[in-house]
Structures are given as C-alpha cells and as structure tokens.
Wavefront OBJ file of the C-alpha trace (Angstrom):
o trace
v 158.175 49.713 179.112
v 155.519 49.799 181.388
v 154.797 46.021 182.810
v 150.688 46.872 182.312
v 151.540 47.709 178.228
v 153.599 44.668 177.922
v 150.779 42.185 179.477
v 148.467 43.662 177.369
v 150.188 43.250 174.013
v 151.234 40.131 174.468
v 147.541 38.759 175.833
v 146.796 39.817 172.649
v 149.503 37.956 171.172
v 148.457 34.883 173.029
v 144.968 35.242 171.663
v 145.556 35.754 168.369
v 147.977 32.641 167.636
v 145.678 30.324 169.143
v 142.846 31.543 166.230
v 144.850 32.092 163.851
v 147.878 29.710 163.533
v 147.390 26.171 161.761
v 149.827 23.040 161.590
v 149.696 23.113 157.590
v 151.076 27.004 156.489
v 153.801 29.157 157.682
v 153.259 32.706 159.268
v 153.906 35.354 161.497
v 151.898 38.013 163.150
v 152.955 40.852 165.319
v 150.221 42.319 167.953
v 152.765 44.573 168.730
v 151.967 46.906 165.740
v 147.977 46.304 165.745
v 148.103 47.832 169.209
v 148.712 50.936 169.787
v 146.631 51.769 166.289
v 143.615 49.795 168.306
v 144.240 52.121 170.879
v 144.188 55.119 168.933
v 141.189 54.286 167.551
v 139.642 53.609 171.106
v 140.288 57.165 172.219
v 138.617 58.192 169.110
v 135.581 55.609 169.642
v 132.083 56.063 171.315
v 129.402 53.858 172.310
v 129.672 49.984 172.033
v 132.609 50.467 169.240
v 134.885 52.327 172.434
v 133.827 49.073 175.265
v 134.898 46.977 172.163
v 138.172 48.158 171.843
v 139.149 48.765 175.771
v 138.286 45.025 175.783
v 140.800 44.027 173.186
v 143.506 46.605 174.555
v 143.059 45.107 178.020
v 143.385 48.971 179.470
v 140.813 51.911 179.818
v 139.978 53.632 176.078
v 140.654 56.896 178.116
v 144.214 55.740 178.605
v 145.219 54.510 175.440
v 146.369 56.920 173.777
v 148.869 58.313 176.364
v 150.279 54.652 176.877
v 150.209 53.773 172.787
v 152.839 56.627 172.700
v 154.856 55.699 175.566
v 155.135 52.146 174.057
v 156.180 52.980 170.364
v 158.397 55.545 172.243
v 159.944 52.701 173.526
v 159.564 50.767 171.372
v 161.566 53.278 168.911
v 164.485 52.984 171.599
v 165.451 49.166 171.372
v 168.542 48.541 169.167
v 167.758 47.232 165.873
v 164.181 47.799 165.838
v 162.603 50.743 164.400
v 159.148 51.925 164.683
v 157.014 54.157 162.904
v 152.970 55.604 162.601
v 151.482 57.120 160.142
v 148.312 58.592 159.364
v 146.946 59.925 156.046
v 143.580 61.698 155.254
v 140.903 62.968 152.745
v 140.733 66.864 152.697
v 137.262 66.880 153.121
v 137.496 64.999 156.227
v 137.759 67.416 159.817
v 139.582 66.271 162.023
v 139.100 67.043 165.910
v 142.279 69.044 167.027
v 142.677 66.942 170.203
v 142.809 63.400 168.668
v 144.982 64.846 166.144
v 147.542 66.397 168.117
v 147.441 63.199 170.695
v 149.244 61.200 167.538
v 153.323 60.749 167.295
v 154.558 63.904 165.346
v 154.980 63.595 161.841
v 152.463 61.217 161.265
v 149.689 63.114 159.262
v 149.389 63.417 155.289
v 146.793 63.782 152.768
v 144.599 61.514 150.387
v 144.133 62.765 147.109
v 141.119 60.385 146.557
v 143.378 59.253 142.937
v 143.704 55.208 143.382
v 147.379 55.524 141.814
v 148.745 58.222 143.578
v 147.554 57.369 146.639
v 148.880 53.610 146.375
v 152.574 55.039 145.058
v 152.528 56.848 148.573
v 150.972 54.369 150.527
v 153.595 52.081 149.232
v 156.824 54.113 149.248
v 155.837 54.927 153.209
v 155.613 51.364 154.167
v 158.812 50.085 151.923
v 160.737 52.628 153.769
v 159.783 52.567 157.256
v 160.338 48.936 156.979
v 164.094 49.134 155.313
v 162.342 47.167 151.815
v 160.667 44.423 153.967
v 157.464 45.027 153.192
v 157.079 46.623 150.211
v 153.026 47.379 149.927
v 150.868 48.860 152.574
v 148.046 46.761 153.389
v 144.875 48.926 153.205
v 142.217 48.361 150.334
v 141.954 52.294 148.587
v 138.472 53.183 147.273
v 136.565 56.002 146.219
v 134.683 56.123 150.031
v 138.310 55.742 151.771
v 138.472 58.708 153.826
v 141.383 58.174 156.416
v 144.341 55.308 156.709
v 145.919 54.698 159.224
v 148.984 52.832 160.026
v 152.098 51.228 162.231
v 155.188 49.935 160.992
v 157.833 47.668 162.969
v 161.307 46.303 161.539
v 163.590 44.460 163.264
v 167.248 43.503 162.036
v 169.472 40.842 164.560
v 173.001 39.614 163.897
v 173.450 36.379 166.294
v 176.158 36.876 168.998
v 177.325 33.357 168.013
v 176.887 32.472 164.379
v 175.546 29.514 162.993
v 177.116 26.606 160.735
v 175.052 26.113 157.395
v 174.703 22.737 155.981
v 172.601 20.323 154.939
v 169.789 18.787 157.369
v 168.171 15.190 155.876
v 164.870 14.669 158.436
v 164.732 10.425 158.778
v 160.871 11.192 160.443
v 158.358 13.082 160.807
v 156.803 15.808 158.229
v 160.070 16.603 156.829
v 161.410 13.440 156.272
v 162.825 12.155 152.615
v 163.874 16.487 152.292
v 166.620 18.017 152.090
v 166.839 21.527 154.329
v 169.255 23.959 154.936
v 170.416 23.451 158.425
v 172.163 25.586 160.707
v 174.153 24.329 163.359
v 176.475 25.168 166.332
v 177.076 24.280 169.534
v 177.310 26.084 173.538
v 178.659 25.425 176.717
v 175.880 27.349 177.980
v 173.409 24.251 178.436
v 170.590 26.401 179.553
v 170.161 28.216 176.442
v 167.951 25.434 175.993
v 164.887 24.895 178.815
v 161.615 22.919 178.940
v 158.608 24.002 180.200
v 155.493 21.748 181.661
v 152.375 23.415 179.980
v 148.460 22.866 180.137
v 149.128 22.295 176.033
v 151.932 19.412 177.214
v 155.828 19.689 177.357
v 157.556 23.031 175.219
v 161.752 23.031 174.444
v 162.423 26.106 174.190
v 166.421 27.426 172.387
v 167.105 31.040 172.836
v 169.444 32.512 170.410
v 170.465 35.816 171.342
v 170.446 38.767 169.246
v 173.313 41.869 169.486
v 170.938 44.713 170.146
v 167.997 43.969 172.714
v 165.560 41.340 171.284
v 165.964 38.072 171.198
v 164.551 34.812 169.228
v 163.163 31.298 170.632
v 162.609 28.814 168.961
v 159.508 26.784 170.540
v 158.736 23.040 169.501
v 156.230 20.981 171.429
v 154.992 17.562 171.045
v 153.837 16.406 167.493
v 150.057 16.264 168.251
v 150.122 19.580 169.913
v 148.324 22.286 167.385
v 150.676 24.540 166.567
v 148.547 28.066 168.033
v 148.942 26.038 171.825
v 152.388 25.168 171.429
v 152.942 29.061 170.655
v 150.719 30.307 173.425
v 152.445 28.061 175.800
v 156.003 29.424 174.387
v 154.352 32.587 175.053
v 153.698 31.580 178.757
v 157.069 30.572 178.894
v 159.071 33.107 177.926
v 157.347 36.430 179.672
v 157.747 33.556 182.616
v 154.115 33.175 183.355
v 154.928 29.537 183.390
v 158.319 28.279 184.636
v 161.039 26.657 182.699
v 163.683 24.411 183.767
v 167.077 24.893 182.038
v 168.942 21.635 180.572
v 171.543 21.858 183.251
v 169.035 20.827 186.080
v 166.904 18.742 183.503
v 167.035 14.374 184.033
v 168.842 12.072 181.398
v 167.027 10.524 178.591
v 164.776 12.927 176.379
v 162.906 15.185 178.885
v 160.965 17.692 176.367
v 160.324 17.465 172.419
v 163.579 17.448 170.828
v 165.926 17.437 173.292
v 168.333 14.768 174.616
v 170.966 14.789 177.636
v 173.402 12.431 178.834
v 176.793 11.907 180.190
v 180.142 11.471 177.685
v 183.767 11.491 178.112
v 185.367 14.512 176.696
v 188.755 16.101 176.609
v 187.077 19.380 177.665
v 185.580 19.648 181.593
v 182.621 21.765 180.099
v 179.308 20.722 179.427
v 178.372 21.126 175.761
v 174.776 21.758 173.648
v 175.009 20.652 170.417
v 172.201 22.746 168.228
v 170.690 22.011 165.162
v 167.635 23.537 163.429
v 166.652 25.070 159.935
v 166.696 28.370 158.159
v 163.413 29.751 157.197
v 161.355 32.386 155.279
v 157.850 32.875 156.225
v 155.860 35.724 154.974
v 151.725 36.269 155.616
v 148.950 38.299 155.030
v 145.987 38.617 157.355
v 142.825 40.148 157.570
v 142.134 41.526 160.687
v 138.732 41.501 160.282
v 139.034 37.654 160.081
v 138.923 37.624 163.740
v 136.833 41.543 164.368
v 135.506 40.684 167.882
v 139.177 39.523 169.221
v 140.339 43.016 167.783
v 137.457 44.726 169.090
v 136.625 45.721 165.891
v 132.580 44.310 165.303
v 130.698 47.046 165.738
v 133.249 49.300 164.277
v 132.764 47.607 160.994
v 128.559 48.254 161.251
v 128.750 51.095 158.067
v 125.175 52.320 159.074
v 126.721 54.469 161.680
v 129.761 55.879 162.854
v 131.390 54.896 165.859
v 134.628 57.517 166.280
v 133.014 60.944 167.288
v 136.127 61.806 168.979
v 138.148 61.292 165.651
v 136.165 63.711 163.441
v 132.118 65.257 163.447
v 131.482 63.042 159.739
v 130.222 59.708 160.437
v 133.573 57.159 160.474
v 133.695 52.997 160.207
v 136.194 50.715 160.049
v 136.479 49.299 156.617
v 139.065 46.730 156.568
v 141.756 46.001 158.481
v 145.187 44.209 157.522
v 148.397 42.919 158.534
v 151.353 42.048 156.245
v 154.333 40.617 158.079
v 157.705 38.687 157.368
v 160.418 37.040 158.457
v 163.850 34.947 157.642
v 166.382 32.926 159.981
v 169.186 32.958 158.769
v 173.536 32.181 159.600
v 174.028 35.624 156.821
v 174.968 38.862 158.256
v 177.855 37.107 159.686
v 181.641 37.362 157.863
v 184.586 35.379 159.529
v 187.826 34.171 158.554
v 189.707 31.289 160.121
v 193.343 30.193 160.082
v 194.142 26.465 161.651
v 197.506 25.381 162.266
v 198.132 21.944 163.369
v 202.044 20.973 164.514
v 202.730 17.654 164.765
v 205.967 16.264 167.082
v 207.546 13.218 167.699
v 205.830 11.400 171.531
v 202.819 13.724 170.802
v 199.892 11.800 172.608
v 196.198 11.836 171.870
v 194.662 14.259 174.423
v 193.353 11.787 177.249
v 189.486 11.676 177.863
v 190.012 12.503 181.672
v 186.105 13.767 182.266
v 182.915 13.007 182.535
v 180.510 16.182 181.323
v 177.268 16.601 180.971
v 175.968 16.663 177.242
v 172.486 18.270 175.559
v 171.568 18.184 171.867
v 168.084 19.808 170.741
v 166.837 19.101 167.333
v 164.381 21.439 165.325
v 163.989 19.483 162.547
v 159.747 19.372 161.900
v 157.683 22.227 162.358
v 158.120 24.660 165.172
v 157.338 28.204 166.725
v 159.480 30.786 166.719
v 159.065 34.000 169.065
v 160.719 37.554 168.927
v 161.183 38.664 172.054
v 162.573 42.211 173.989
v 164.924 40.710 176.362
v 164.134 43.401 179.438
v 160.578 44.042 179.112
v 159.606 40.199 177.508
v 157.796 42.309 175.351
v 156.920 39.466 172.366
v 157.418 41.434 169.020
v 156.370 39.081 166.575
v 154.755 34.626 166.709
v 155.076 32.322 163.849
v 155.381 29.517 162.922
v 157.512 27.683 160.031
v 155.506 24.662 158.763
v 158.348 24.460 155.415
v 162.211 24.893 156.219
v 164.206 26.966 153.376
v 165.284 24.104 151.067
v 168.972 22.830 150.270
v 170.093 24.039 147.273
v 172.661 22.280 145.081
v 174.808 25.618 144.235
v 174.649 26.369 148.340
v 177.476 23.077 148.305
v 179.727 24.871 145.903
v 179.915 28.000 148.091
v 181.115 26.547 151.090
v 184.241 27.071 152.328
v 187.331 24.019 153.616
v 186.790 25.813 157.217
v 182.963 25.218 156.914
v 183.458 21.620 155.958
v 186.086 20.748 158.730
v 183.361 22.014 161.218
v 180.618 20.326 159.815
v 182.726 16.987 160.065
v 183.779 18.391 163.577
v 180.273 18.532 164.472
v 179.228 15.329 162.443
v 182.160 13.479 164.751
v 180.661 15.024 168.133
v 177.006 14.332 167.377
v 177.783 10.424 166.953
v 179.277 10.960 170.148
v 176.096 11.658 172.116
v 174.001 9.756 169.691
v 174.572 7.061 172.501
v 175.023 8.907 175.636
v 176.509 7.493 178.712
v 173.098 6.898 180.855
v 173.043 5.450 184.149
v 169.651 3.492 183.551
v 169.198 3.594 187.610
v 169.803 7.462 187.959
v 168.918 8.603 184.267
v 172.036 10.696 184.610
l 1 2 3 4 5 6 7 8 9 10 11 12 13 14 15 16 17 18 19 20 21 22 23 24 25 26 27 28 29 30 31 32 33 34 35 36 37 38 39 40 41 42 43 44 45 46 47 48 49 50 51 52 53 54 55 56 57 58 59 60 61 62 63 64 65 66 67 68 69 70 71 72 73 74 75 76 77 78 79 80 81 82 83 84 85 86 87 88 89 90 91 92 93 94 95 96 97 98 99 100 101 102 103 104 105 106 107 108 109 110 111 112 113 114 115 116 117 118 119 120 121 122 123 124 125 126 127 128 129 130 131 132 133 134 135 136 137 138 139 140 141 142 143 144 145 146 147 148 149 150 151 152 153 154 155 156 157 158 159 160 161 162 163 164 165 166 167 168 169 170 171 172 173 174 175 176 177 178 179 180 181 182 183 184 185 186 187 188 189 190 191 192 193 194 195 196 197 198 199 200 201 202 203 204 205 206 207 208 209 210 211 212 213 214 215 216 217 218 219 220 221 222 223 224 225 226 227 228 229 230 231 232 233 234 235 236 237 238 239 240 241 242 243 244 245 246 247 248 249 250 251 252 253 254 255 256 257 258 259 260 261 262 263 264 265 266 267 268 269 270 271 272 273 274 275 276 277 278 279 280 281 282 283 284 285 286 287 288 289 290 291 292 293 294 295 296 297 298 299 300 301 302 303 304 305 306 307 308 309 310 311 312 313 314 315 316 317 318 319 320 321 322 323 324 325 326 327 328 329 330 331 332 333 334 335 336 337 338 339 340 341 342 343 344 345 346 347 348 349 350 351 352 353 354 355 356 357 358 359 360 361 362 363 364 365 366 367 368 369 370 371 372 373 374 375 376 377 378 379 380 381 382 383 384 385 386 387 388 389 390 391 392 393 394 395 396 397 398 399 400 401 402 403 404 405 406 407 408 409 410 411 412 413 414 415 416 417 418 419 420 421 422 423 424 425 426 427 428 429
C-alpha cells in the first residue's frame, strides 16, 4: 500500500474518533471503507463540493480515483479480509462513461425505484459481501433516490495463541461489583505489551496477533482520559508516529495504565506477561452526515444544486450518508485438546526456584480502545471502543472443560505470584 494512502486513511481515522467516540457507549468505525467512496465521489465533484472532499481525502480530487482502486486492490489482497464496492443506479439516470468505467469491475446495478425490491437487493449485497455481519445496507431508499453507492470490508482473525475464558470480577472502577467474561493467557514475549508517552497522557498498548496479516491492540489510557484521545493517541502509537517503549526496557512499579512489572523467582529463566482482558461485542450505526464538514460532505448535501458534473449531466446531491459496523473479541475459533500426565517417583524433589526473571501483567478490566491494524502497511482498519464487556453467563461454567479449570488455577496460582513483585525500592527493578 502506498505510504501517502495509508496516512491519509488513517488521519481520517484519527479525526473521526476524537468527534465521535464517548466514554458512556460502545462502537466502532472504520475510515477505511468511507474512503475510497469519498474519493470516488471527489473525482465526480465540481466546485466547492470537489475542494471539500480533496480536503477530507488529504490527496488531490484528480488523484483519487486511481489511488481508491489501488487501495481496495490491496486491500482485497490481505488474508482474512475481504473487500468489496458496489454501485447501483436509477435507469433514468446517465451516467458519464469515464467515471463509470474508473469504478472496480462488477460494481454497477440498477434501481428499480420499488422501496421493497430495492431494499431485498440492497440487503442481500451487503449480508454477503460481509459473510452475514452486517445484514442491512445502510442507505435511506426514497422515491428521489437516484444512485447508491457503497463499500464493504470484513475481516475474520484466529489468534496465533488462544486465549483462556473465565470469569473476570472488576474490585474498581466502572466495572466493578460485575461479572465479565475474561480471557486470559500469558507470553514470554514481554513486549507484546508497550507504553507510549502521549500529548493525551500515558497509553498501554497489548498486541494480539492475528494468523493472516492484521492485527488487534488493545489501547487503555488513564481513567480521566476521554476515550476519542486515548484512541487517537493509540492511533499515534501504533502507525509509530509516536514511540513506544516495550515492557522489557520499561522501570518496576506500574509505568502505564494497567500494567505492572517486577522481579520473581521462577523455575523457568524466561520472563513472563501474564494477560488478562474481556471479550466483547460492539456494534454501531453512524450518520455520516453527523460530522459532513470532517467528511467533506457540506456543500454536497446543499439539494438546490448539484455538485458531481463529472458523475452524470442531471443535477446530483448527497442525501445521506451512513456507516454500520461491528465487531466481537473473542477465545472461539480455536479447538484444542490436551493430555497431562504427571509421574510421580520416590526422591522426586520440588523443582528449585534457581532464577530471578523479569515479570509483566497488564489488566484490561474498565473500558478501553481497541484498534485493527494491517501489520505491514499500519494501515488502521477499524477504532472502537468497548464501554460494556460481554457478561458471564452461568451456563458458560458448565461448558468448561477439567483442562480449562487446571489452567485457570495455573494462572490464578501465578498471578498471586506477582501480585507482590520482588521490587528493589532503590532501583524500581
């Protein structure tokens, strides 16, 4: 992907979390499919309506096109994600050839100006571009809707390392007195987890690595922090605008929001991070038009003229303009069997605590970002932000299996370990 696209996207990212995310609901947005549709309709814009939308994109209208296509292209390309566009359109309406042609292939079919038909299609394109994710387009049909247009993104992980699901009791904070489904698990690869020193304060970061080529961070920063800076800064982080410092080089004590590190004896020389966080669903709806001027979309909207000339010779505005997005963390997608044999022998000593290792534990367990993120390009895919974990349920208990309960007392065991690290008060280490 072209470094140019990717800044530009995820500006737009960055912009659009800090107006539209708030500490009190749930959601997720993805600026990755609003753009290259914004740039197709910047090509096809004239007068103020075309500066509008250049503005938005960050590139020249005259360019947008060309590098929309490149970037769903490539989009298209990255394991597990797939990307479509579609375009549908009155028959009354002309279209210019050029514009037309300019689109991904396949892209072009036909309103029949009949609410119900035109809703079943609408629908059905959107429920399977999207594998059943999203299962209704997002466009209001009337009688005066001549031409929709539309981008569809899914993306499907399984984690390289699974998670342990169990039961998470917050003591403090928002969450306290619930009970959450947890997730846990632990690493010897400390710097999975990293801080970063923001203008919007201190950010923990935990990347959890997907099998294909995205990734997903979870982002918590300090309690007063509103949640659309503590996502903008994640932003910053990740796509490296701002440096991070990984919990191997990190000091002692608690040096970002959730995170602790100390020294423990251990039977094993490796340093360990013990993980814990929540699973979540978190599903929203936005109008774009909520926020017209950061889309470039104001004048656009102004029905007393039309602002696309290149798109077709009848007068065209924009009337609305929606997103409907979802996602869901989860330990599922994951099968594994486990067989433990213990033999016992007469003189058989308890393994001796011979080191001294280094030991990390980050906590997720009040609300946080969470960031999906194309691990070459640091293309960001989709920001939310999960203001309710999914909730415990009492059947979830009966399902577990005697392996799944021996590592949940395993990790139970090891936590209480580094509940009290070994801190040098002098050297914090």
């Amino acid at each position: 992907m072209r470094n140019t696209t990717v800044r530009a996207v995820n500006r737009l990212t960055t912009r659009w979390v800090r107006q539209a995310v708030t500490q009190d609901k749930g959601t997720i947005l993805t600026a990755a499919g609003v753009w290259p549709l914004l740039a197709f309709l910047a090509d096809g814009a004239g007068g103020p309506a075309r500066t509008e939308l250049a503005e938005a994109l960050g590139i020249p209208a005259d360019a947008a096109t060309e590098t929309a296509r490149e970037l769903l292209t490539d989009l298209a390309g990255v394991r597990g994600l797939q990307a479509a566009t579609g375009l549908w359109t009155r028959p009354e309406l002309p279209l210019h050839a050029p514009w037309l042609t300019a689109l991904p292939g396949g892209t072009h079919g036909t309103l029949t100006g009949d609410e119900a038909t035109d809703r079943k299609a609408l629908d059905g394109w959107a429920e399977q571009q999207t594998g059943g994710l999203i299962e209704r387009m997002p466009v209001d049909l009337t009688n005066d809707t001549l031409m929709v247009l539309a981008s569809a993104l899914a993306l499907r992980l399984k984690w390289i390392q699974p998670f342990w699901p169990g039961i998470v009791e917050p003591s403090e904070g928002p969450w306290a007195g619930r009970s959450a489904l947890g997730l846990r698990r632990s690493t010897s690869l400390l710097d999975r987890a990293r801080v970063a020193q923001t203008p919007a304060g201190p950010v923990t970061l935990l990347e959890v690595v997907g099998d294909g080529g995205v990734d997903v961070h979870l982002v918590l920063g300090e309690s007063t922090t509103c949640p659309g800076q503590v996502l903008a800064a994640g932003i910053a982080a990740v796509t490296r605008a701002v440096p991070s410092t990984g919990a191997s080089l990190l000091p002692g004590g608690t040096p970002g929001p959730g995170l602790r590190i100390g020294t423990v004896r251990s039977a094993d020389p490796e340093a360990s991070l013990f993980i814990k966080t929540v699973a979540f669903d978190v599903r929203a709806d936005h109008d774009l038009l909520d926020h017209a001027l950061l889309f470039g979309l104001h004048t656009a909207t102004n029905t007393g003229s039309g602002h696309f000339p290149g798109i077709s010779s009848e007068p065209l505005a924009i009337g609305s303009a929606r997103q409907s997005a979802m996602a869901r963390f989860r330990a599922e997608g994951f099968d594994a069997a486990a067989v433990t044999a213990v033999a016992a022998v007469a003189g058989c000593a308890l393994p001796r605590l011979r080191y001294r290792v280094r030991q990390a534990a980050v906590s997720f367990d009040r609300p946080f970002g969470f960031l999906a993120v194309h691990r070459t390009s640091r293309l960001v895919l989709a920001a939310g932000w999960v203001a309710d974990p999914l909730p415990y349920e009492e059947e979830q208990k009966e399902e577990k299996t005697d392996e799944e309960k021996r590592a949940e007392e395993e990790q139970d065991e090891d936590e209480q370990d580094e509940d009290e690290p070994e801190v040098d008060p002098a050297t914090g280490r």
